[in-house]
LUMZAMI-733212 format. One record per residue (C-alpha): residue number from 1; x negated, y negated, z negated. Coordinates in Angstrom, 1 decimal. Each point is the difference from the previous one (the first is absolute). Layout:
<pts>
<pt NUM,<X,Y,Z>>
...
</pts>
This chain:
<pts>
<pt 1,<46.8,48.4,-4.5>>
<pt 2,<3.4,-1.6,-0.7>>
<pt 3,<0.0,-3.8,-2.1>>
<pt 4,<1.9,-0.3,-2.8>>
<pt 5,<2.6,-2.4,2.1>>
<pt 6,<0.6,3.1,2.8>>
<pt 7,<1.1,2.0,-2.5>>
<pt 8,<2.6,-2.2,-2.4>>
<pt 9,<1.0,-0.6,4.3>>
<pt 10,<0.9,4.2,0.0>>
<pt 11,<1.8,-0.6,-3.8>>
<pt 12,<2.1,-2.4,1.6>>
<pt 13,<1.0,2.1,3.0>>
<pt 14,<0.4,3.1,-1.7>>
<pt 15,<2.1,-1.4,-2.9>>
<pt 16,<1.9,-2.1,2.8>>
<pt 17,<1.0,3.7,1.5>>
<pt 18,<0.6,1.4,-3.3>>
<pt 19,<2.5,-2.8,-0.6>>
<pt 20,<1.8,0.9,3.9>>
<pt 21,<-0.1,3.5,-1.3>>
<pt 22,<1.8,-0.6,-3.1>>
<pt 23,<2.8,-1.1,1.0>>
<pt 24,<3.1,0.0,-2.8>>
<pt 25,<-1.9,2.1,-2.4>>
<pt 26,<-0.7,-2.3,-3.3>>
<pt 27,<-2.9,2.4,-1.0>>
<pt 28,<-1.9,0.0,2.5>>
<pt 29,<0.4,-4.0,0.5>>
<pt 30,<-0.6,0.0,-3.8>>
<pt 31,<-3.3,1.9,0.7>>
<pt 32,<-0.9,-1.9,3.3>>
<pt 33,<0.8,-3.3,-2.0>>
<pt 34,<-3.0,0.9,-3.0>>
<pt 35,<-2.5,0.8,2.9>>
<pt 36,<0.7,-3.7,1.1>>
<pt 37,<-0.7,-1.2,-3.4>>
<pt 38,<-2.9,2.1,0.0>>
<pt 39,<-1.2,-1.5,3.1>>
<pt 40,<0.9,-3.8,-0.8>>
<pt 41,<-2.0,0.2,-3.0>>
<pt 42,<-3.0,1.6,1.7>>
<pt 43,<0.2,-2.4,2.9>>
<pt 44,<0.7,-3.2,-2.7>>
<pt 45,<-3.2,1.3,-1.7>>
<pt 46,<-2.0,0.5,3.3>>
<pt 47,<1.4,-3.7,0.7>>
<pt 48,<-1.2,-1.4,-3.5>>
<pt 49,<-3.1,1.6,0.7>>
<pt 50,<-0.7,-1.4,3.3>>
<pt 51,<1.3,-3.0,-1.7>>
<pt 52,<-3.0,-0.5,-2.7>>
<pt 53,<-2.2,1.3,2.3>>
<pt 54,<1.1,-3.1,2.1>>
<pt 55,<-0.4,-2.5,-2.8>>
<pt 56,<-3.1,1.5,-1.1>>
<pt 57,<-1.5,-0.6,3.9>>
<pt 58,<2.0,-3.5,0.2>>
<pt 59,<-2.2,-0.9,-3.0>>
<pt 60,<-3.3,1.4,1.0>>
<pt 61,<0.4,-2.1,3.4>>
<pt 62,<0.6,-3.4,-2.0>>
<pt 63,<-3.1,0.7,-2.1>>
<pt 64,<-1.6,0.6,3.2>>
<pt 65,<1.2,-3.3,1.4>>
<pt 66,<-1.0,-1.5,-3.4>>
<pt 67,<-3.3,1.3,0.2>>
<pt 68,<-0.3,-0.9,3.6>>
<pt 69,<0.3,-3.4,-0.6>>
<pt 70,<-1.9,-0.4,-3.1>>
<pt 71,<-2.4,1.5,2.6>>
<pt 72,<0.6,-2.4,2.3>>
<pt 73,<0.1,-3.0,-2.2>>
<pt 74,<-3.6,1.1,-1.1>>
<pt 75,<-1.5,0.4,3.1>>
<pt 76,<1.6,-3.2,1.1>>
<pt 77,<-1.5,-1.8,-3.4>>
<pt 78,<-3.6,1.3,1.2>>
<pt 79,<0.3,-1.4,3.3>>
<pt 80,<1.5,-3.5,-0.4>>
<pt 81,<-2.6,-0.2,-3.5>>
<pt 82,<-3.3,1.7,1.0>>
<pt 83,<-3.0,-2.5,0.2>>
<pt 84,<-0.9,2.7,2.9>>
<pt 85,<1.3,-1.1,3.8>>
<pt 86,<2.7,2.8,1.1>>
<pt 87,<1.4,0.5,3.3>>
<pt 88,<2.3,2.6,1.7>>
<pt 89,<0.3,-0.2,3.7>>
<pt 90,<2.1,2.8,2.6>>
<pt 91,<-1.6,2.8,1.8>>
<pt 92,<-0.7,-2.6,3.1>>
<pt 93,<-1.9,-2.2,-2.6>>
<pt 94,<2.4,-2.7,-0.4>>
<pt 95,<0.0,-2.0,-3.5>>
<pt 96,<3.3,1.3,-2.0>>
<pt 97,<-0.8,-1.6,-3.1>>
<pt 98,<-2.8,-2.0,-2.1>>
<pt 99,<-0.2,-0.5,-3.3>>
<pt 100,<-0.6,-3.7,-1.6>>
<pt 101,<-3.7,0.7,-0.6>>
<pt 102,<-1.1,0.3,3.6>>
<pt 103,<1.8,-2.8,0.9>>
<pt 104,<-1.7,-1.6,-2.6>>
<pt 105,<-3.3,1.4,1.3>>
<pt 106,<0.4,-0.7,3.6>>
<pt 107,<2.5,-2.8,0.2>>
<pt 108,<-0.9,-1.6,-3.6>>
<pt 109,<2.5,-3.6,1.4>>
<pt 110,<2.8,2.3,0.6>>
<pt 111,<-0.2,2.5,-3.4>>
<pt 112,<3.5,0.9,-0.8>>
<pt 113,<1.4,1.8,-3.2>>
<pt 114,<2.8,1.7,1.9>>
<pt 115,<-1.0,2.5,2.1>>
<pt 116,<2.9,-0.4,2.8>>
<pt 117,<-1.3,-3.4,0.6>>
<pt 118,<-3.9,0.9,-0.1>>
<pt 119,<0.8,2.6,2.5>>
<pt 120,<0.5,-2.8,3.3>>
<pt 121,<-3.7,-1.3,-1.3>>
<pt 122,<-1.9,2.7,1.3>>
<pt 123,<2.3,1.2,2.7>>
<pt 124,<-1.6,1.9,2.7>>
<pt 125,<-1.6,3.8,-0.1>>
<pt 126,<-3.4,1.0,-1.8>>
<pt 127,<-2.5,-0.9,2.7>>
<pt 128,<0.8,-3.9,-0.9>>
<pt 129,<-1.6,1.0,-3.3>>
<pt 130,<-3.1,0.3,1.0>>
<pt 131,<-2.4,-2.6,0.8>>
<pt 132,<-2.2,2.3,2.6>>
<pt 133,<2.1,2.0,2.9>>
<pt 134,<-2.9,2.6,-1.0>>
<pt 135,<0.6,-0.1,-4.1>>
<pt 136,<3.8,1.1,1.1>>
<pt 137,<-1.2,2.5,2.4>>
<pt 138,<-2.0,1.7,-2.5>>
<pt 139,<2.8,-0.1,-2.3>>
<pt 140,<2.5,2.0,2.5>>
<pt 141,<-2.7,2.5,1.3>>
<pt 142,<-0.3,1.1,-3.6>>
<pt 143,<3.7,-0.3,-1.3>>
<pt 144,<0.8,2.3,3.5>>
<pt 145,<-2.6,2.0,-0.8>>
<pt 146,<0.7,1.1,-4.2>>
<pt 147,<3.2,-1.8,-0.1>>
<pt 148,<-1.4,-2.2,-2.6>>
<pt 149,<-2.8,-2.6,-0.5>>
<pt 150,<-1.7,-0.6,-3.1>>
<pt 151,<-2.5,-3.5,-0.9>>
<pt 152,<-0.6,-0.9,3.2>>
<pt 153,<-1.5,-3.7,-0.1>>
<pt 154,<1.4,-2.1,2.6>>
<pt 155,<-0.1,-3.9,0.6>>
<pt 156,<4.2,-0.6,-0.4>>
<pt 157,<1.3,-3.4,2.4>>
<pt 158,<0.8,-2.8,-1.8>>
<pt 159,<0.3,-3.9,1.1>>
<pt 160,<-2.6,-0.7,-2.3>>
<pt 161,<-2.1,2.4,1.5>>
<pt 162,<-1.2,3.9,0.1>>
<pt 163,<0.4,1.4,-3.9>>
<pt 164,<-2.1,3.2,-0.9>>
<pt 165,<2.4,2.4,-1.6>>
<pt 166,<0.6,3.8,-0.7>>
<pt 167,<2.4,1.5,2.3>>
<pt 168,<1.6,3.8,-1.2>>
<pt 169,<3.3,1.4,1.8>>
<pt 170,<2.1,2.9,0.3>>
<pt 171,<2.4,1.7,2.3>>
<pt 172,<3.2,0.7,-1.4>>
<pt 173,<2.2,2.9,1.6>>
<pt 174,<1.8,0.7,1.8>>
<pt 175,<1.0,-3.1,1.8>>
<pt 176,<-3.9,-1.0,0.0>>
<pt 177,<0.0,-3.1,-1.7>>
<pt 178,<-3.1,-1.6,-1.4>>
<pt 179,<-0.6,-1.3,-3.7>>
<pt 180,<-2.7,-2.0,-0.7>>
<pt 181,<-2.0,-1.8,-2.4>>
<pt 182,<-2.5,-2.7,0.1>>
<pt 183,<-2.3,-1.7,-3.0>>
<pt 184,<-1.8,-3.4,0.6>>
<pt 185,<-4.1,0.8,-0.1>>
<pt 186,<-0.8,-3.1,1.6>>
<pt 187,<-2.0,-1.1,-3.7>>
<pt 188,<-2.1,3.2,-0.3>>
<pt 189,<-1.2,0.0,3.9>>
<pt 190,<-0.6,-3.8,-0.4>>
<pt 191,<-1.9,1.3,-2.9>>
<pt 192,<-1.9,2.7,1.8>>
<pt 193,<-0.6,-2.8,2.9>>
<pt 194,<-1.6,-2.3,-2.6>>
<pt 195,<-2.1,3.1,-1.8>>
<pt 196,<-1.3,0.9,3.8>>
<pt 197,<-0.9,-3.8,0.6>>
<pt 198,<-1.5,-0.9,-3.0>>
<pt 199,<-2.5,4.0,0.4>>
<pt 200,<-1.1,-1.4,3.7>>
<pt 201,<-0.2,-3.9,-1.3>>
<pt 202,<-3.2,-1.5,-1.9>>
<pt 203,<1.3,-1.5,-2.8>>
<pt 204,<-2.2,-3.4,0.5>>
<pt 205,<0.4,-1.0,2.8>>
<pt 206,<3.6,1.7,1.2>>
<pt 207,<-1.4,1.3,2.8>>
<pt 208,<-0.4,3.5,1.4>>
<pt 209,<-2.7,2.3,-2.1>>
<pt 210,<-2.2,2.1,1.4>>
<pt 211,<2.6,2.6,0.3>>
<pt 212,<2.8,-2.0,1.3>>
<pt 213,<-2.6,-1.2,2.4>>
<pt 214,<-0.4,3.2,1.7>>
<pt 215,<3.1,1.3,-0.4>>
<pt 216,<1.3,-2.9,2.2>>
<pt 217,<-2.9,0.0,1.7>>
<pt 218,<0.6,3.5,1.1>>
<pt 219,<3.3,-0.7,1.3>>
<pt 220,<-0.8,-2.4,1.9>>
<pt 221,<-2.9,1.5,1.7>>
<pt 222,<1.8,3.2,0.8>>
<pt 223,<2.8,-2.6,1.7>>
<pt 224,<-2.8,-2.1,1.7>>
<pt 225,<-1.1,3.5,1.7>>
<pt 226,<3.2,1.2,0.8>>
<pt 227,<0.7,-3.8,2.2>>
<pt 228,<-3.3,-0.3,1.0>>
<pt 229,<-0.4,-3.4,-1.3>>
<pt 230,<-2.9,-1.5,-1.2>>
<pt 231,<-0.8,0.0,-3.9>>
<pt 232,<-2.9,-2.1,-1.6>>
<pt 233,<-1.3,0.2,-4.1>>
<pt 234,<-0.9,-2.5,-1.3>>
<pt 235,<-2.7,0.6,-3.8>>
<pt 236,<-1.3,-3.0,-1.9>>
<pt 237,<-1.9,-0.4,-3.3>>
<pt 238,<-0.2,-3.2,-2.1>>
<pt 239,<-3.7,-1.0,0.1>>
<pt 240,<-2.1,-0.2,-3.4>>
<pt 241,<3.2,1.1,-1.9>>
<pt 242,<-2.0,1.6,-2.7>>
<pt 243,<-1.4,-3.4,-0.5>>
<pt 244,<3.3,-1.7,-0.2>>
<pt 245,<0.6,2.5,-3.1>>
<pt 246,<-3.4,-0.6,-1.6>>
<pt 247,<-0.4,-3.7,0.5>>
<pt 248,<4.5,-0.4,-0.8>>
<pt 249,<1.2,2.6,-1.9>>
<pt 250,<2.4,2.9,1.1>>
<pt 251,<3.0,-2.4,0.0>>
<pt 252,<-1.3,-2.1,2.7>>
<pt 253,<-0.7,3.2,1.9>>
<pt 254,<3.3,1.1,-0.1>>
<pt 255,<1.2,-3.7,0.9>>
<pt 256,<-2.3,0.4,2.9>>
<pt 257,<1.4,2.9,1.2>>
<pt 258,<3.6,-0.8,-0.3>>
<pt 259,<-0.8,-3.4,1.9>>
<pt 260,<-1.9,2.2,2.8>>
<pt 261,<3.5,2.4,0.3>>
<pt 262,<1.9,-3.2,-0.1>>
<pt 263,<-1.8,-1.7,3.3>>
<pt 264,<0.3,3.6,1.5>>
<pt 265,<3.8,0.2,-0.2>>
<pt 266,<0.7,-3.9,1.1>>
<pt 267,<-2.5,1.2,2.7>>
<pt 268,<1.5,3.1,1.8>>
<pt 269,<2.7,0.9,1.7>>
<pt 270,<3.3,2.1,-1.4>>
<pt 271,<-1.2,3.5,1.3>>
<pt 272,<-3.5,-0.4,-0.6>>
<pt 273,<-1.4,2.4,-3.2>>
<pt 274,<-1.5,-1.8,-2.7>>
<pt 275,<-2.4,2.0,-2.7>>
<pt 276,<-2.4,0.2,-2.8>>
<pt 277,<-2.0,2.8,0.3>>
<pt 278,<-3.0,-0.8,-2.3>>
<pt 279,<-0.8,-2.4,-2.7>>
<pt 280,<-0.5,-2.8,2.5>>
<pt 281,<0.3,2.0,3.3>>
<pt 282,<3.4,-0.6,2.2>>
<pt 283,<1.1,1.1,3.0>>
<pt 284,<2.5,-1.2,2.7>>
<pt 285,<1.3,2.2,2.8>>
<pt 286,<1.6,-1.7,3.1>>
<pt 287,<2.2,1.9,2.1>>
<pt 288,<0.5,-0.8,3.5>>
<pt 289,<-3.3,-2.0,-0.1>>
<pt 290,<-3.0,0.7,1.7>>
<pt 291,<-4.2,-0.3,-0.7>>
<pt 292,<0.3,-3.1,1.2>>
<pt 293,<3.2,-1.4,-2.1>>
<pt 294,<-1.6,1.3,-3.3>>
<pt 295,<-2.7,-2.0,0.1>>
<pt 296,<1.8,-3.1,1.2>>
<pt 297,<2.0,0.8,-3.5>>
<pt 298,<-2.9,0.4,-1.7>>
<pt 299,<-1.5,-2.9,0.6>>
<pt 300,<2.9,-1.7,-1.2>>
<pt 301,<0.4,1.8,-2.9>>
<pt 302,<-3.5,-0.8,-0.7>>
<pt 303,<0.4,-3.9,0.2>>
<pt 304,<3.2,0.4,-1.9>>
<pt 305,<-2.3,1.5,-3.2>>
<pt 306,<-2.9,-2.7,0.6>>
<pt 307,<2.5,-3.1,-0.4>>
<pt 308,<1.6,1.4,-3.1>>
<pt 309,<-1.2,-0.9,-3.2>>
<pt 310,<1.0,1.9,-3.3>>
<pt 311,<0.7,-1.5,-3.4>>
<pt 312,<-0.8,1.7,-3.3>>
<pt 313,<-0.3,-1.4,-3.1>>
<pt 314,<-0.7,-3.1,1.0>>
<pt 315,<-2.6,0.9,2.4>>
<pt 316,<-0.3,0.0,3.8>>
<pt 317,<-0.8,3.3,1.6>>
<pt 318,<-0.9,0.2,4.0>>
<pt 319,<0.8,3.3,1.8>>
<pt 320,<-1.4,1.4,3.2>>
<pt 321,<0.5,3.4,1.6>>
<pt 322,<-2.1,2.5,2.4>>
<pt 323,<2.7,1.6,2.9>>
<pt 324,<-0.6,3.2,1.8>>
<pt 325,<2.4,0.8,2.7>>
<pt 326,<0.8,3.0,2.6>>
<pt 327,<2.7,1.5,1.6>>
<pt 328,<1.5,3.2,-0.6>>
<pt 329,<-0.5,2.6,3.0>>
<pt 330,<3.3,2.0,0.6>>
<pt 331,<-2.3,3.2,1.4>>
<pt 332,<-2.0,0.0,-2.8>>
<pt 333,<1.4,-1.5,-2.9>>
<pt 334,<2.2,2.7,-1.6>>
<pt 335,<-0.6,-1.9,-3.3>>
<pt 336,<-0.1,-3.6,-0.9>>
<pt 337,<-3.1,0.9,-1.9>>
<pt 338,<-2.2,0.1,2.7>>
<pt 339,<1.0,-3.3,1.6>>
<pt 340,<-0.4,-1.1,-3.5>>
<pt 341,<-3.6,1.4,0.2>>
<pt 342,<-1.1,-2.0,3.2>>
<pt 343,<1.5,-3.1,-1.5>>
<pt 344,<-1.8,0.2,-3.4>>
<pt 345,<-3.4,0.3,1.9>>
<pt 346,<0.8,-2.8,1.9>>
<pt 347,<0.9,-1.5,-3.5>>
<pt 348,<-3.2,0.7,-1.3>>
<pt 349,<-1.8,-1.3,3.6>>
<pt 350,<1.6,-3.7,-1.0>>
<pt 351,<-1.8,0.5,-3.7>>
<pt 352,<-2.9,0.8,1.3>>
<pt 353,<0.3,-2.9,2.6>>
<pt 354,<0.4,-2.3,-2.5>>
<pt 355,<3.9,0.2,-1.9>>
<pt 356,<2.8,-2.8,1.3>>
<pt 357,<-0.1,1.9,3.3>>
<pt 358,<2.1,2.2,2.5>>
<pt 359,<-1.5,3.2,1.4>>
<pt 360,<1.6,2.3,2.4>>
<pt 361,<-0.9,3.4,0.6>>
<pt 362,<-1.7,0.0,2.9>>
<pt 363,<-2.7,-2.4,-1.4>>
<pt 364,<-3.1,1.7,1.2>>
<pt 365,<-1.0,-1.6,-4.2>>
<pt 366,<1.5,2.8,-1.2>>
<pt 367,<-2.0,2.8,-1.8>>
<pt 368,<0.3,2.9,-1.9>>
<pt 369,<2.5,0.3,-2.7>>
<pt 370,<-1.2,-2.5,-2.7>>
<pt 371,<-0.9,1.0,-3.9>>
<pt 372,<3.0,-0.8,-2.0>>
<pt 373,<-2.1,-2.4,-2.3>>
<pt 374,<-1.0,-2.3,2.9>>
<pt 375,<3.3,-0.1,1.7>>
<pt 376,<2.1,-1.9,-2.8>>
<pt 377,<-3.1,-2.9,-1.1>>
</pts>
């Protein structure tokens, strides 16, 4: 199919030979010259034509520009102005660009509005984001894997220290670059910290409940069985508490039992576990300490409570305490509960013995499991 240029070429030629053909004869040059006028006014309005059709493309590619960089300028005003940490690093991971906010997040002393000179702050590649080598790896698996990651908690590096944040990214084709976003959680997972230690924490005395008691307390046995290392528990009961209550009221009580959890804290060691697991009933387990070492603690704990006096309202209240103590076998122990078990008997053996004593479980004292009534007089 010819174009409409090939054929005003063939007008051309022919009426080029016409013209050679003419020669001297002024009709036929009259002729040949009103096919030139002909043509010259087709090809002008081909040319005027292709002339608008020029301007009109001329001015659709500067409203293209135009809205190219309105485009631009937007985008650029979201990422030097979001409260959200962006970054854009290369296809090998290399930092490209940060926006003010993550500097601000990461390196708060060296926040800068302009984002070519917050940029140098946080030179380096992704990985030196992250806190943990494993948080990162995670990140990459899954951004390899679906070409994008969405609110993925991490712990982001900081000088300050680890900072809990939401981590989403994307890939951008086709030269593979990475977009990211991060938002600052560290105030909600403090939160959630706080909500999980005040559930496991008795709220009068600050120290473990019953459930934080063997949740810890599970932990640690599990770990004591996978080192092979001794473990000992440790179960004591205020003696004539009930009395306390009747003969000083509820608040001396509580004052008593706060003072009790006080002596036990100044008393043990950092990894020792600490809890109230009944109204007057505590229990202490020991890792890496043997039969033998618990009731050498015991015994000190025990003289600890029998020189401390308590003061409420005005009055003087003495405290003693009954100990029990055994030690947690690795091959039979699945739970904490059962060395819990041996130690309340021998608990209850040191009641029955006479209270403001230390029993261990191989006392041949020990009987059968006591009535609940008797065990807390």
């Amino acid at each position: 199919m010819r174009t409409v240029a090939s054929q005003d070429d063939e007008s051309l030629r022919e009426a080029r030979a016409r013209l050679e053909q003419a020669g001297d004869d002024p009709a036929e040059a009259l002729a040949l010259a009103a096919d030139f006028l002909l043509l010259a006014e087709r090809m002008a309005g081909k040319a005027e034509k292709l002339a608008r059709i020029g301007d009109r493309t001329q001015a659709r590619m500067v409203d293209l520009n135009r809205r190219l960089r309105q485009q631009e300028e937007r985008y650029r005003g979201i990422f030097e102005n979001s409260t959200e940490g962006i970054f854009l690093a290369d296809a090998q991971g290399a930092l490209m660009a940060v926006n003010p906010a993550l500097v601000g997040l990461l390196r708060p002393g060296e926040a800068a509005d302009d984002p070519a000179t917050a940029a140098p702050a946080l030179a380096g590649d992704v990985q030196s984001l992250f806190h943990d080598p494993a948080d990162y790896q995670t990140f990459a698996r899954k951004l390899a894997a679906k070409g994008q990651v969405r609110r993925m908690e991490a712990r982001l590096a900081t000088p300050r220290g680890p900072v809990w944040c939401l981590v989403g990214a994307a890939l951008v084709e086709p030269d593979g670059h990475v977009v990211g976003m991060t938002q600052d959680i560290s105030a909600r997972k403090a939160l959630e910290e706080e909500l999980l230690r005040l559930a496991a924490s008795d709220p009068l005395t600050g120290l473990a409940n019953r459930r934080g008691f063997f949740e810890g307390a599970a932990r640690m046995v599990g770990m004591a069985r996978r080192c092979g290392t001794p473990l000992s528990m440790i179960m004591l009961d205020i003696d004539h508490f009930k009395a306390v209550n009747d003969a000083y009221g509820h608040d001396a009580g509580d004052a008593v039992l706060q003072a009790v959890a006080g002596r036990l804290r100044e008393s043990l060691r950092v990894s020792d576990l600490a809890g109230r697991v009944g109204g007057e009933e505590f229990a202490v387990l020991c890792p890496g300490t043997d039969l033998a070492g618990g009731v050498e603690l015991a015994e000190r704990l025990r003289l600890a409570l029998e020189d401390m006096v308590v003061t409420a309202d005005c009055r003087v209240v003495k405290v003693t305490a009954s100990f029990g103590v055994a030690q947690c076998q690795g091959d039979r122990d699945v739970a904490p509960s059962a060395c819990l078990t041996r130690a309340d008997r021998a608990l209850y053996a040191a009641k029955r013995g006479g209270r403001n004593r230390v029993c261990l479980e191989s006392d041949p004292s020990l009987g059968p499991e006591p009535p609940e009534a008797s065990r807390h007089a």
